[in-house]
PyMOL Python script that loads the backbone (N, CA, C, O; Angstrom):
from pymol import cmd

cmd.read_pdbstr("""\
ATOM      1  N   UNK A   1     -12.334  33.669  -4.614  1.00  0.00           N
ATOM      2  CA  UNK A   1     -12.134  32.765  -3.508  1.00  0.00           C
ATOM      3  C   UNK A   1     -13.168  32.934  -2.420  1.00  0.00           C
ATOM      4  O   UNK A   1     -13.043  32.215  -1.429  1.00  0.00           O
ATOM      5  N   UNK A   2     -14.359  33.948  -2.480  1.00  0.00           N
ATOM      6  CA  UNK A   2     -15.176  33.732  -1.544  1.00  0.00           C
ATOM      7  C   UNK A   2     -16.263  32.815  -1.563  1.00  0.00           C
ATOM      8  O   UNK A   2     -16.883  32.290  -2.487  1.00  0.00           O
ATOM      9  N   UNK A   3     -16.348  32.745  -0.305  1.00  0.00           N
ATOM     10  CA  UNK A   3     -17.028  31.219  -0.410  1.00  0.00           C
ATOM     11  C   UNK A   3     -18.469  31.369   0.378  1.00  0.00           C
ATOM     12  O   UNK A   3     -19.508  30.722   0.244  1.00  0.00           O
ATOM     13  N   UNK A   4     -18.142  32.452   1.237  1.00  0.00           N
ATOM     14  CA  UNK A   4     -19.610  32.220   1.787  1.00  0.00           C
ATOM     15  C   UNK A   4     -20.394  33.831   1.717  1.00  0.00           C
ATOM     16  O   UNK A   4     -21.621  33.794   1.626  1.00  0.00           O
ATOM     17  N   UNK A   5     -19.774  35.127   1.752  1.00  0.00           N
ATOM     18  CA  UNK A   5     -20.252  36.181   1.849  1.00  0.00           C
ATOM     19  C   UNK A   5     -19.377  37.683   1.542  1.00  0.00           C
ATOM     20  O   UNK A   5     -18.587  38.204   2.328  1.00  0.00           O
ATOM     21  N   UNK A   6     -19.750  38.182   0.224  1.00  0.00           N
ATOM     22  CA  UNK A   6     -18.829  39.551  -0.330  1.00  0.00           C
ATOM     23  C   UNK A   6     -19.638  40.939   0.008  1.00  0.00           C
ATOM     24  O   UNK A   6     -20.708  41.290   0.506  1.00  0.00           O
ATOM     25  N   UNK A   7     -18.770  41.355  -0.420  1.00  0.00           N
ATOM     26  CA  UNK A   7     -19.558  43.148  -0.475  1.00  0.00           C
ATOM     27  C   UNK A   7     -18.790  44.103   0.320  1.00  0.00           C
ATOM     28  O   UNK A   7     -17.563  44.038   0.394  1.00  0.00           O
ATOM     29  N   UNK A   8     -19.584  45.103   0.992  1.00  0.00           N
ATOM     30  CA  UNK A   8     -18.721  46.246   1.395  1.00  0.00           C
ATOM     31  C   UNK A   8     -18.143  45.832   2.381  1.00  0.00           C
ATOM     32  O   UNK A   8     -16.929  46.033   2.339  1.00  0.00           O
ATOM     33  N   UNK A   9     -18.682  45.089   3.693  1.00  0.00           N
ATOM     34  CA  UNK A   9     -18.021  44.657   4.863  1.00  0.00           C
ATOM     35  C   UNK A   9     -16.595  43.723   4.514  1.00  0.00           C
ATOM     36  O   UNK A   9     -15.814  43.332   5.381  1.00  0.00           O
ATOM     37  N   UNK A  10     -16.492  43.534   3.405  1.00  0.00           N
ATOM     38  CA  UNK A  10     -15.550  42.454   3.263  1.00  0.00           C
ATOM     39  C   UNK A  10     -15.834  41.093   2.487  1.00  0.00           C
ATOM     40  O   UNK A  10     -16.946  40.827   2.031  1.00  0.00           O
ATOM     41  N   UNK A  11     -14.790  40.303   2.385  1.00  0.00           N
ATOM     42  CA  UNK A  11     -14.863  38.650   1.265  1.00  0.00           C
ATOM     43  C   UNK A  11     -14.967  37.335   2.674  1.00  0.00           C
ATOM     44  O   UNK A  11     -14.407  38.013   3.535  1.00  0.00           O
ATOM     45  N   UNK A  12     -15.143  36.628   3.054  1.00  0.00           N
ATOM     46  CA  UNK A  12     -15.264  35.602   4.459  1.00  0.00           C
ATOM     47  C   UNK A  12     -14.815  34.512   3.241  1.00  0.00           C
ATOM     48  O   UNK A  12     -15.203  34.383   2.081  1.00  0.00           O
ATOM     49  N   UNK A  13     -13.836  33.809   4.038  1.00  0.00           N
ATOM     50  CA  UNK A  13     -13.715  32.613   3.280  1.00  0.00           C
ATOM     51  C   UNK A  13     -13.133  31.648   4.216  1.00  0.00           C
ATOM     52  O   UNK A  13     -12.736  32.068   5.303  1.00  0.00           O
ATOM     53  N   UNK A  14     -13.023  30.230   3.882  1.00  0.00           N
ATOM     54  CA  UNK A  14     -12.732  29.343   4.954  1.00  0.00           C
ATOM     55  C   UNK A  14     -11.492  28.937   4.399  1.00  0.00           C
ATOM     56  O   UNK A  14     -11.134  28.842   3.226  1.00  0.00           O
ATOM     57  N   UNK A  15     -10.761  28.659   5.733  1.00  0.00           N
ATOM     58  CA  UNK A  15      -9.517  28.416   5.415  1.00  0.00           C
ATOM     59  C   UNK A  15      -9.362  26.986   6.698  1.00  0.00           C
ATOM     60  O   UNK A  15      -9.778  26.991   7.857  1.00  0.00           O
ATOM     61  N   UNK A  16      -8.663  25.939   6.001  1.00  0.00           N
ATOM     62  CA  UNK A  16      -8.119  25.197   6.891  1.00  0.00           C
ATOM     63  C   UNK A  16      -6.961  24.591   7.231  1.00  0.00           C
ATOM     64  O   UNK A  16      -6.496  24.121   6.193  1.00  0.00           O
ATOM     65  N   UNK A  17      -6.217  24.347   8.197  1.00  0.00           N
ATOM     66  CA  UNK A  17      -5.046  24.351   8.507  1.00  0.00           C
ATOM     67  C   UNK A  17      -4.465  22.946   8.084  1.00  0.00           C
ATOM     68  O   UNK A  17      -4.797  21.973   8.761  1.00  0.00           O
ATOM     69  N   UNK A  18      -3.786  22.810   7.220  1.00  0.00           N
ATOM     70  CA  UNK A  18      -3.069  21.805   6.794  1.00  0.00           C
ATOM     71  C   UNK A  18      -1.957  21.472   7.442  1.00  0.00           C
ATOM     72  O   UNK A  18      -1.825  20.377   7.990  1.00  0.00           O
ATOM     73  N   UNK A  19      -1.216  22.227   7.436  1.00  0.00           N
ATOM     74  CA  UNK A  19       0.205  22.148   8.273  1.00  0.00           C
ATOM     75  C   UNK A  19       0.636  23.042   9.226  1.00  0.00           C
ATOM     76  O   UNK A  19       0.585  24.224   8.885  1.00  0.00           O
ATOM     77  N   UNK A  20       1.080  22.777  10.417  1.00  0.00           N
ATOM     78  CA  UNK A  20       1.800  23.539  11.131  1.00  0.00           C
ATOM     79  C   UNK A  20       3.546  23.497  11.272  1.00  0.00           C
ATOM     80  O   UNK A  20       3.787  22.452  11.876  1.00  0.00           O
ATOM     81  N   UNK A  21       4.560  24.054  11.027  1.00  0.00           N
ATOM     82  CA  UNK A  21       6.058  23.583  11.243  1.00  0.00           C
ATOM     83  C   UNK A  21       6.865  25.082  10.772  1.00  0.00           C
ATOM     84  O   UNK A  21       6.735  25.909   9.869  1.00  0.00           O
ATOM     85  N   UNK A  22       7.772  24.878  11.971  1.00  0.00           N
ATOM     86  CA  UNK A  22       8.854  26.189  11.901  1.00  0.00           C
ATOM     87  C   UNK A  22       8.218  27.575  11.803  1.00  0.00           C
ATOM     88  O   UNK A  22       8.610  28.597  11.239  1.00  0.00           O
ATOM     89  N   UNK A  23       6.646  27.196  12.829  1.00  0.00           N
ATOM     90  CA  UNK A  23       6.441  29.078  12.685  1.00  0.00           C
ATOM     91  C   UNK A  23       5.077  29.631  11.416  1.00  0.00           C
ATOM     92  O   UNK A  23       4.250  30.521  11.615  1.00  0.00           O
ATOM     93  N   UNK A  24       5.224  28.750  10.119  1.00  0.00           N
ATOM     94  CA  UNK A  24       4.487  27.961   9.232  1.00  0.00           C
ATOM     95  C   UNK A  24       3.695  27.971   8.857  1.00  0.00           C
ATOM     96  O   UNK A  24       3.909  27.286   7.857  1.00  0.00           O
ATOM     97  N   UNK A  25       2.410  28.330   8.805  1.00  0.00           N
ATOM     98  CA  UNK A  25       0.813  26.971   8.804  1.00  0.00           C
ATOM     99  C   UNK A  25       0.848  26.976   7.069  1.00  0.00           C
ATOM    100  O   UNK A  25       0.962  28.008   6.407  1.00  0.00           O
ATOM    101  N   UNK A  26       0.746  25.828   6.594  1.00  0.00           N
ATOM    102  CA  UNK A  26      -0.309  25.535   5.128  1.00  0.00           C
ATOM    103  C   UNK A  26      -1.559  25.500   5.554  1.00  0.00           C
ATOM    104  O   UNK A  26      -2.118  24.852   6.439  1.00  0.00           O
ATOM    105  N   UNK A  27      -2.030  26.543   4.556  1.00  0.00           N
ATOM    106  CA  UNK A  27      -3.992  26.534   4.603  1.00  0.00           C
ATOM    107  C   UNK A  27      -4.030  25.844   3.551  1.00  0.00           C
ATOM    108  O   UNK A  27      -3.096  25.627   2.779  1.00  0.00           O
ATOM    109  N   UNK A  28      -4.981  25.519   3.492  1.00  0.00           N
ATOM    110  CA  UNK A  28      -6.295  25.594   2.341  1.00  0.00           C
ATOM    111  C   UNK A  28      -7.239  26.370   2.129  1.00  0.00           C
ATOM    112  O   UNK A  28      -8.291  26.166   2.735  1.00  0.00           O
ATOM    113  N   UNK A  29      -7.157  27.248   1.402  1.00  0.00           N
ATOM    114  CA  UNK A  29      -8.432  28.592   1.067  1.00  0.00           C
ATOM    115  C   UNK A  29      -9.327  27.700   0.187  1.00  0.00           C
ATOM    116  O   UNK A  29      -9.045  27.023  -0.801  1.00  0.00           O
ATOM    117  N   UNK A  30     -10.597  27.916   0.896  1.00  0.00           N
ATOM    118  CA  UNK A  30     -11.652  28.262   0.148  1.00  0.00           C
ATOM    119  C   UNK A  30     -11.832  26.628  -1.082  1.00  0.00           C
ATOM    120  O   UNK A  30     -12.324  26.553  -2.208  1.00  0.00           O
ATOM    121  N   UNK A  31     -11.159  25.515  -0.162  1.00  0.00           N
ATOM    122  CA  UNK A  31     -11.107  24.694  -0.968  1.00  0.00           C
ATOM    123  C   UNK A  31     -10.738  24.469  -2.282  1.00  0.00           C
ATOM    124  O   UNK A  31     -11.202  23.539  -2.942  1.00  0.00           O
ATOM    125  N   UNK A  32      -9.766  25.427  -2.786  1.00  0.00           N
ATOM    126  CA  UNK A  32      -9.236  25.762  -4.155  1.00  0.00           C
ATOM    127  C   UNK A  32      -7.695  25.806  -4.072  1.00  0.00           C
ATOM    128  O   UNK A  32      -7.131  24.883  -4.660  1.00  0.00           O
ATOM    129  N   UNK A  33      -7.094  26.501  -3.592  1.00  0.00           N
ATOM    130  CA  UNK A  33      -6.032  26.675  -3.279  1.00  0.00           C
ATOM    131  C   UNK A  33      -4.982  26.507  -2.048  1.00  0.00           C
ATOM    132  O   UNK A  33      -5.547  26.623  -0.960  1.00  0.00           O
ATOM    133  N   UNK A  34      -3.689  26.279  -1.973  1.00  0.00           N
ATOM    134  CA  UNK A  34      -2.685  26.518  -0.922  1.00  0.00           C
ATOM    135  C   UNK A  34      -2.014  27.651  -0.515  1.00  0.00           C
ATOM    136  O   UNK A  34      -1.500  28.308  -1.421  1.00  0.00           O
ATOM    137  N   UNK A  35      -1.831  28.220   1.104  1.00  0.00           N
ATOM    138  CA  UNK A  35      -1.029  29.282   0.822  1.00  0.00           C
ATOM    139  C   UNK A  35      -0.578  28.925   2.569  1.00  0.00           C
ATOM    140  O   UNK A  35      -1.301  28.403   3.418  1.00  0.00           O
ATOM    141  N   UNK A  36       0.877  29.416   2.721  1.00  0.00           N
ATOM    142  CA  UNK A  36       1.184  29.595   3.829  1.00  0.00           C
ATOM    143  C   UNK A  36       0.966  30.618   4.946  1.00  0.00           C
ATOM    144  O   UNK A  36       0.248  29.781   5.494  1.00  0.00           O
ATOM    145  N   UNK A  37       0.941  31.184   5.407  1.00  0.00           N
ATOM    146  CA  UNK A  37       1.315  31.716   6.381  1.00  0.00           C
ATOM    147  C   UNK A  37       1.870  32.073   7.924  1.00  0.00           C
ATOM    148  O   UNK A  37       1.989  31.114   8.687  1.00  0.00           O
ATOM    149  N   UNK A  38       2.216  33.415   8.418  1.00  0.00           N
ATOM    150  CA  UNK A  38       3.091  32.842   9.561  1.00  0.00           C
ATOM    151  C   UNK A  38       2.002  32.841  10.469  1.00  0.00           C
ATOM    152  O   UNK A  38       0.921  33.428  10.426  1.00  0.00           O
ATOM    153  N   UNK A  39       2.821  31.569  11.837  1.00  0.00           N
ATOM    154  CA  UNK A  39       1.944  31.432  12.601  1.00  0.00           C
ATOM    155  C   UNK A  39       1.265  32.294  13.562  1.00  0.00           C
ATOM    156  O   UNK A  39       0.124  32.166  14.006  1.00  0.00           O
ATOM    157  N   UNK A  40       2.258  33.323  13.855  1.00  0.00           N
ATOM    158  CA  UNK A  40       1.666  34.595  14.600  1.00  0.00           C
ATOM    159  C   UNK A  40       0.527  35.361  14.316  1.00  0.00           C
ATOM    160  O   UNK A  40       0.309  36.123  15.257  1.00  0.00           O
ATOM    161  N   UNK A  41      -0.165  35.458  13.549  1.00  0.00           N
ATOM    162  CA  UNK A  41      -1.253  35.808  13.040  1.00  0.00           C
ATOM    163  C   UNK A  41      -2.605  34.671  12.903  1.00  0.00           C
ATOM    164  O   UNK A  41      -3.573  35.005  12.220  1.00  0.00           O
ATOM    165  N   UNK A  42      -2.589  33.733  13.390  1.00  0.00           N
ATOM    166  CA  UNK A  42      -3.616  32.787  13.723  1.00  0.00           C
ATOM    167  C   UNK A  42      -4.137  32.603  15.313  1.00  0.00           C
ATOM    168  O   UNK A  42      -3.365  32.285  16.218  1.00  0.00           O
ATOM    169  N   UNK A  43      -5.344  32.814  15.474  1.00  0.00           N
ATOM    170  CA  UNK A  43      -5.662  32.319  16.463  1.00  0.00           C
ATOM    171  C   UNK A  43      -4.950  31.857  18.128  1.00  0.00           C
ATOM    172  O   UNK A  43      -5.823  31.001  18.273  1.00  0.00           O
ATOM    173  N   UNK A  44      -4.535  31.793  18.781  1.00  0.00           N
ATOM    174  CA  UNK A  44      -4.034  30.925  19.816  1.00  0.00           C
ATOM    175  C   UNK A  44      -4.991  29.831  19.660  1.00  0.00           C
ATOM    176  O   UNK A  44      -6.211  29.706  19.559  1.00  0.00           O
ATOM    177  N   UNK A  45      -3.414  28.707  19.692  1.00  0.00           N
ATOM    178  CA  UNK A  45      -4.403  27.011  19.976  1.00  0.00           C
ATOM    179  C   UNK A  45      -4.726  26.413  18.830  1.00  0.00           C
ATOM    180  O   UNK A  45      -4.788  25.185  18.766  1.00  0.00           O
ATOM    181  N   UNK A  46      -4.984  27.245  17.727  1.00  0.00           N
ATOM    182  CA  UNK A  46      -4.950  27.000  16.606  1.00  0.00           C
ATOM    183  C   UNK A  46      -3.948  25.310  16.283  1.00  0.00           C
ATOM    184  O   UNK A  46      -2.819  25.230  16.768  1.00  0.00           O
ATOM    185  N   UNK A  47      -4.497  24.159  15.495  1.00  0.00           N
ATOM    186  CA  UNK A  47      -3.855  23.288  14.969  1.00  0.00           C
ATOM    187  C   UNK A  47      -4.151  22.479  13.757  1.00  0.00           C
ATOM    188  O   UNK A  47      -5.112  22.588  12.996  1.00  0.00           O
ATOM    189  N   UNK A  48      -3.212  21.698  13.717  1.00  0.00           N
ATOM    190  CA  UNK A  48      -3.456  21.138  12.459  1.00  0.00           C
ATOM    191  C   UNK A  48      -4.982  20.316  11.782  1.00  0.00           C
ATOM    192  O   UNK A  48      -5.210  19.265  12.381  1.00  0.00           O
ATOM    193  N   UNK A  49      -5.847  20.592  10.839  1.00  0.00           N
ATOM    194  CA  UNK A  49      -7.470  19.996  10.510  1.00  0.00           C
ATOM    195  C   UNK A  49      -8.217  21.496  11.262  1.00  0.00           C
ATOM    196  O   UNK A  49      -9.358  21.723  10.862  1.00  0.00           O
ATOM    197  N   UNK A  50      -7.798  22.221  12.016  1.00  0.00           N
ATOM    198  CA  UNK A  50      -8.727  23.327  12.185  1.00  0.00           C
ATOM    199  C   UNK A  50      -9.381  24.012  11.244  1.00  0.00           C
ATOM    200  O   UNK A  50      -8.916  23.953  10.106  1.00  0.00           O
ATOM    201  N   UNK A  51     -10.163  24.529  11.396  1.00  0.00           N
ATOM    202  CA  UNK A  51     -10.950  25.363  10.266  1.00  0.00           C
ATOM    203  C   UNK A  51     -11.423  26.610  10.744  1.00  0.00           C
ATOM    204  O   UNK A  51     -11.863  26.857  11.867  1.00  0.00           O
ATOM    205  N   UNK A  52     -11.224  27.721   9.328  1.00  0.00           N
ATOM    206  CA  UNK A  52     -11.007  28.793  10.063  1.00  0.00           C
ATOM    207  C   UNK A  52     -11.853  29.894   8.944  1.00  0.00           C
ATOM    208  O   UNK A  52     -11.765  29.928   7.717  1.00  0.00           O
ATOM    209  N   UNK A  53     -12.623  30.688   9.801  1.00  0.00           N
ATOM    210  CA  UNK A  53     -13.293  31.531   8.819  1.00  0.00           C
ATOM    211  C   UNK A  53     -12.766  32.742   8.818  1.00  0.00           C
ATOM    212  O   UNK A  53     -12.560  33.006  10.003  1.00  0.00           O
ATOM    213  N   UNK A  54     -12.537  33.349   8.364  1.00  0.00           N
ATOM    214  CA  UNK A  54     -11.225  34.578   7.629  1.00  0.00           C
ATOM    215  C   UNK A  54     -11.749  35.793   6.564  1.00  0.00           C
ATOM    216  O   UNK A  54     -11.828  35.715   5.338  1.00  0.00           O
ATOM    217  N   UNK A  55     -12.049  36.831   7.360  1.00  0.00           N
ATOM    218  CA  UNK A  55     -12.709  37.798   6.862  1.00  0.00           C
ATOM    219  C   UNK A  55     -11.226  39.068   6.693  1.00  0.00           C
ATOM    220  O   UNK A  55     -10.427  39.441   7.552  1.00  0.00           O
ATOM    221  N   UNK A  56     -11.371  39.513   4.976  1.00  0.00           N
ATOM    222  CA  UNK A  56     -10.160  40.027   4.116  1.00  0.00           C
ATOM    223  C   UNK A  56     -11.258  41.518   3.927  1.00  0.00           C
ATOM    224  O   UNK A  56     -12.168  41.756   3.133  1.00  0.00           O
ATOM    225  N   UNK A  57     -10.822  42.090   4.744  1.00  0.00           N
ATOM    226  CA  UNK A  57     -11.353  43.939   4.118  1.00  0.00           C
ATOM    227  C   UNK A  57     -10.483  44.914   4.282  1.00  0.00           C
ATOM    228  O   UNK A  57      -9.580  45.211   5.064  1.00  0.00           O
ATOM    229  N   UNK A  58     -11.132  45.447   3.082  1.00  0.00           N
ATOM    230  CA  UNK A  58      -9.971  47.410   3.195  1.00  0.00           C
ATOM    231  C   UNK A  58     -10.688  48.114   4.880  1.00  0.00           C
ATOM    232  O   UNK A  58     -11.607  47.711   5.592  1.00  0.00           O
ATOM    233  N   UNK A  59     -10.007  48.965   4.967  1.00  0.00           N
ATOM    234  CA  UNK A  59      -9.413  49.901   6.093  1.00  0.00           C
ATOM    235  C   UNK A  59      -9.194  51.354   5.440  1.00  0.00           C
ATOM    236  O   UNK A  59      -8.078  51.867   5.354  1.00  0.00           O
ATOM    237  N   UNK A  60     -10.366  51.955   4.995  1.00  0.00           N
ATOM    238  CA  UNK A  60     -10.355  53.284   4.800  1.00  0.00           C
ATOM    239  C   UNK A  60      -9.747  54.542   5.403  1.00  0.00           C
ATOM    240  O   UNK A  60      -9.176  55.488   4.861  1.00  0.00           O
ATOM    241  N   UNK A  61     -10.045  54.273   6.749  1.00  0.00           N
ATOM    242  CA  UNK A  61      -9.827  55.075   7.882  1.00  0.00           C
ATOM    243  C   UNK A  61      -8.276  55.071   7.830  1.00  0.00           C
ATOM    244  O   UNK A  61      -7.612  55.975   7.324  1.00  0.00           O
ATOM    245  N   UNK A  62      -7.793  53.993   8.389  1.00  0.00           N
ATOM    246  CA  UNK A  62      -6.194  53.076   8.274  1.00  0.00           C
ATOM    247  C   UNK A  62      -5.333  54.180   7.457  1.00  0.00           C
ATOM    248  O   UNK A  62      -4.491  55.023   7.769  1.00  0.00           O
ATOM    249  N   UNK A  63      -6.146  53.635   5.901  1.00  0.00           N
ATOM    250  CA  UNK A  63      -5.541  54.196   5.065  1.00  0.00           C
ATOM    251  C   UNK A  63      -4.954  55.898   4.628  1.00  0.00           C
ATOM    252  O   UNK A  63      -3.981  56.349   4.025  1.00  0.00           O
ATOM    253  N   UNK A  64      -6.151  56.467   5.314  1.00  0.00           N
ATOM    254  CA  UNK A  64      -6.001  57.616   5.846  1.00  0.00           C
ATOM    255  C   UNK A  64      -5.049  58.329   6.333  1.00  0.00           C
ATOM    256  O   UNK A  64      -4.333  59.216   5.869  1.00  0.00           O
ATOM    257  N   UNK A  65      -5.163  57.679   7.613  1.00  0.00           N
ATOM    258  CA  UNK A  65      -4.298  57.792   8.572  1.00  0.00           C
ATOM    259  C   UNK A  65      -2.930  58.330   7.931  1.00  0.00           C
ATOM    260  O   UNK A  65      -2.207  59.323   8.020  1.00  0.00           O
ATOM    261  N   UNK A  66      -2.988  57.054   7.201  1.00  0.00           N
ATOM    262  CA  UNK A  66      -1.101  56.792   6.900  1.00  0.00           C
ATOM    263  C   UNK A  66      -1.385  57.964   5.421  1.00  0.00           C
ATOM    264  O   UNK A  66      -0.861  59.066   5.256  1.00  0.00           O
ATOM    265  N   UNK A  67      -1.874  57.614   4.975  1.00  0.00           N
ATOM    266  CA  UNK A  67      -1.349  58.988   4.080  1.00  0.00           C
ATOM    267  C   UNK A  67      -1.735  60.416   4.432  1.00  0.00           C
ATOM    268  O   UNK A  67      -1.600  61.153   3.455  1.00  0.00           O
ATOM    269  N   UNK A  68      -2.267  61.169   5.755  1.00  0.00           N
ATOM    270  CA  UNK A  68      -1.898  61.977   6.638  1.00  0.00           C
ATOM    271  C   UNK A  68      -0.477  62.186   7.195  1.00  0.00           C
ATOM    272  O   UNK A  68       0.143  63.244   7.304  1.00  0.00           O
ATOM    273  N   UNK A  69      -0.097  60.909   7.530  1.00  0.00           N
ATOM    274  CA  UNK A  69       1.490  60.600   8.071  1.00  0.00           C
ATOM    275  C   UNK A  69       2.190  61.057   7.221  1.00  0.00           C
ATOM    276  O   UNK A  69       2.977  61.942   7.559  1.00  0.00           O
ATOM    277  N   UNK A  70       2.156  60.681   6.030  1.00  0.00           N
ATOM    278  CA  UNK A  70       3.272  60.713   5.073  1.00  0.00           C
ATOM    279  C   UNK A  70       3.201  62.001   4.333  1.00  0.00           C
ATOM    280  O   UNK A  70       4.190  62.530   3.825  1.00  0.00           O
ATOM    281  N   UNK A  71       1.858  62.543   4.285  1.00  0.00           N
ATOM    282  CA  UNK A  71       1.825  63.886   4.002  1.00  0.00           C
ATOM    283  C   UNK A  71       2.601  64.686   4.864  1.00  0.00           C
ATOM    284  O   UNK A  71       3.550  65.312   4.393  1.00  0.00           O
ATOM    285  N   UNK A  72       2.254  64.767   6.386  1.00  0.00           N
ATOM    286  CA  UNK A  72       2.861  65.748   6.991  1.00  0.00           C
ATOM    287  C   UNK A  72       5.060  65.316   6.894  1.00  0.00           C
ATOM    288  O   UNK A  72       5.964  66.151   6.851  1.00  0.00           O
ATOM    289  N   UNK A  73       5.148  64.213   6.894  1.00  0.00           N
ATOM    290  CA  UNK A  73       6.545  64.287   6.748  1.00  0.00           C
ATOM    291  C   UNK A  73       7.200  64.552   5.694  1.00  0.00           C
ATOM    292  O   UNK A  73       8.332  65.025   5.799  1.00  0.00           O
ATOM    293  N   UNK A  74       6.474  64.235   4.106  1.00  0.00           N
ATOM    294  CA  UNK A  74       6.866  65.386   3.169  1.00  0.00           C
ATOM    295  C   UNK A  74       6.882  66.559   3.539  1.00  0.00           C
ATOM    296  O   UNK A  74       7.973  67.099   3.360  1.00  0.00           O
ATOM    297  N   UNK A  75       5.932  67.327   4.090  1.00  0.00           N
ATOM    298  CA  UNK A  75       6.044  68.917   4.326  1.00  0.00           C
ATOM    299  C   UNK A  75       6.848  69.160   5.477  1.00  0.00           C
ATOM    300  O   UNK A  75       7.066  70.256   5.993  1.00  0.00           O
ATOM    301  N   UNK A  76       7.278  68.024   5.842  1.00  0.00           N
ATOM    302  CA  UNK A  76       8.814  68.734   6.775  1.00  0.00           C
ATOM    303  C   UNK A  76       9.929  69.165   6.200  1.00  0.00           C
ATOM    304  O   UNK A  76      10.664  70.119   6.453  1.00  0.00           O
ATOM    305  N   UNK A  77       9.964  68.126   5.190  1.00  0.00           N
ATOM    306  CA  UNK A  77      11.342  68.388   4.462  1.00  0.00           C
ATOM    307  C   UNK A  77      12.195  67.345   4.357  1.00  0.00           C
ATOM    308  O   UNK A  77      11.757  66.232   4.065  1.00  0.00           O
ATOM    309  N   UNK A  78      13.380  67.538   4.555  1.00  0.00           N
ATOM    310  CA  UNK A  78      14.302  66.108   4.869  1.00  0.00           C
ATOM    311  C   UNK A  78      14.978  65.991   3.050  1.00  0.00           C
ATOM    312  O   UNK A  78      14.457  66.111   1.941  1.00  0.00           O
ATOM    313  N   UNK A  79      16.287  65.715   3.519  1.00  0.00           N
ATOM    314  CA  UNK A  79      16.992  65.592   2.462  1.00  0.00           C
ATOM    315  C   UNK A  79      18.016  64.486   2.328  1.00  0.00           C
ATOM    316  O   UNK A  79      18.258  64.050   3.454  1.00  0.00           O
ATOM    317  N   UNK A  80      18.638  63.927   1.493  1.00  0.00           N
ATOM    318  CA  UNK A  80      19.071  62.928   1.568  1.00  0.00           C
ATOM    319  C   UNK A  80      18.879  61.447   0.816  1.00  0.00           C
ATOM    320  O   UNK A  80      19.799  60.673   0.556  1.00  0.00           O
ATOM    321  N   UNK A  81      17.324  61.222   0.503  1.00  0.00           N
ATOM    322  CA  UNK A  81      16.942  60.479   0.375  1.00  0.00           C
ATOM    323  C   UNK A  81      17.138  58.955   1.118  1.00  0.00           C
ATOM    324  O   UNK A  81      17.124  57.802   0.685  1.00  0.00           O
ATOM    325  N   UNK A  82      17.301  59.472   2.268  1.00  0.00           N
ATOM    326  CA  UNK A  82      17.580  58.379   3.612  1.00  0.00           C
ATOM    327  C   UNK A  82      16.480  57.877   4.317  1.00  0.00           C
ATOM    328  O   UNK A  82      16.550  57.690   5.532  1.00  0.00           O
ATOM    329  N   UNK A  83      15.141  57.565   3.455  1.00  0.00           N
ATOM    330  CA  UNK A  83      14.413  57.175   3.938  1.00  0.00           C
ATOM    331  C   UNK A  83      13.683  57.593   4.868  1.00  0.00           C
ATOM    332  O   UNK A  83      13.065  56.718   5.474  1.00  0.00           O
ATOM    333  N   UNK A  84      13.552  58.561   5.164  1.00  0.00           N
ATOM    334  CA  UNK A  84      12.873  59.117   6.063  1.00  0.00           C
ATOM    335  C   UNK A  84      11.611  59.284   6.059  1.00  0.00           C
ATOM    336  O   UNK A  84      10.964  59.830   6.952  1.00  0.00           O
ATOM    337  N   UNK A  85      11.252  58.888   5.193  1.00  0.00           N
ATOM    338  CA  UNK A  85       9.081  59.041   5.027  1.00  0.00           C
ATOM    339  C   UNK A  85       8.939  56.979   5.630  1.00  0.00           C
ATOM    340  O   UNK A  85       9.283  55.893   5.162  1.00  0.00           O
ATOM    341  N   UNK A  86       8.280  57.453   6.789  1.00  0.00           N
ATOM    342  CA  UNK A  86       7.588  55.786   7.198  1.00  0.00           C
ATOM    343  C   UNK A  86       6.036  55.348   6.796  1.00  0.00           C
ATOM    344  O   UNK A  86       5.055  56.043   7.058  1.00  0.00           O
ATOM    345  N   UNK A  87       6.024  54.953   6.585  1.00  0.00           N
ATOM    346  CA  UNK A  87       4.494  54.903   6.331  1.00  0.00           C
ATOM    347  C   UNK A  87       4.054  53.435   7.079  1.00  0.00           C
ATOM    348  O   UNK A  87       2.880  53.066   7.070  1.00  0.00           O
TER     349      UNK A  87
END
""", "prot")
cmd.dss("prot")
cmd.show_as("cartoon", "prot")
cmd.util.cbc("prot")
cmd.orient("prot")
């Protein structure tokens, strides 16, 4: 689905807003496909015919992070199996 530029920084692809309703948007990726998503994660102002360039990359660091997290709360302990590891 990339359309204009891949590699280590990430995939960029264009997405445009088809629909907005109940929170909502229908895109159009990359001129191929449909997909929804919620509206909280778009832009402010964002509307319907907008067009939107949308860069999708891993988070090494991120990833890290969280499995640091989850390491150290295994080595606490915790019993139960009550969910207690968050990640």
């Amino acid at each position: 689905m990339a359309d204009s530029s891949s590699g280590q920084a990430g995939i960029t692809s264009t997405w445009v807003v088809d629909q907005i309703e109940n929170g909502v948007a229908t895109m159009e990726v990359a001129g191929e496909t449909t997909i929804t998503v919620p509206t909280g994660i778009l832009p402010r102002g964002v509307s319907e015919g907008d067009v939107l360039r949308v860069t999708i990359m891993q988070d090494p660091a991120e990833l890290a992070r969280r499995l640091a997290q989850s390491a150290a709360q295994i080595a606490k302990g915790g019993k139960g199996g009550k969910g207690n590891i968050a990640l």
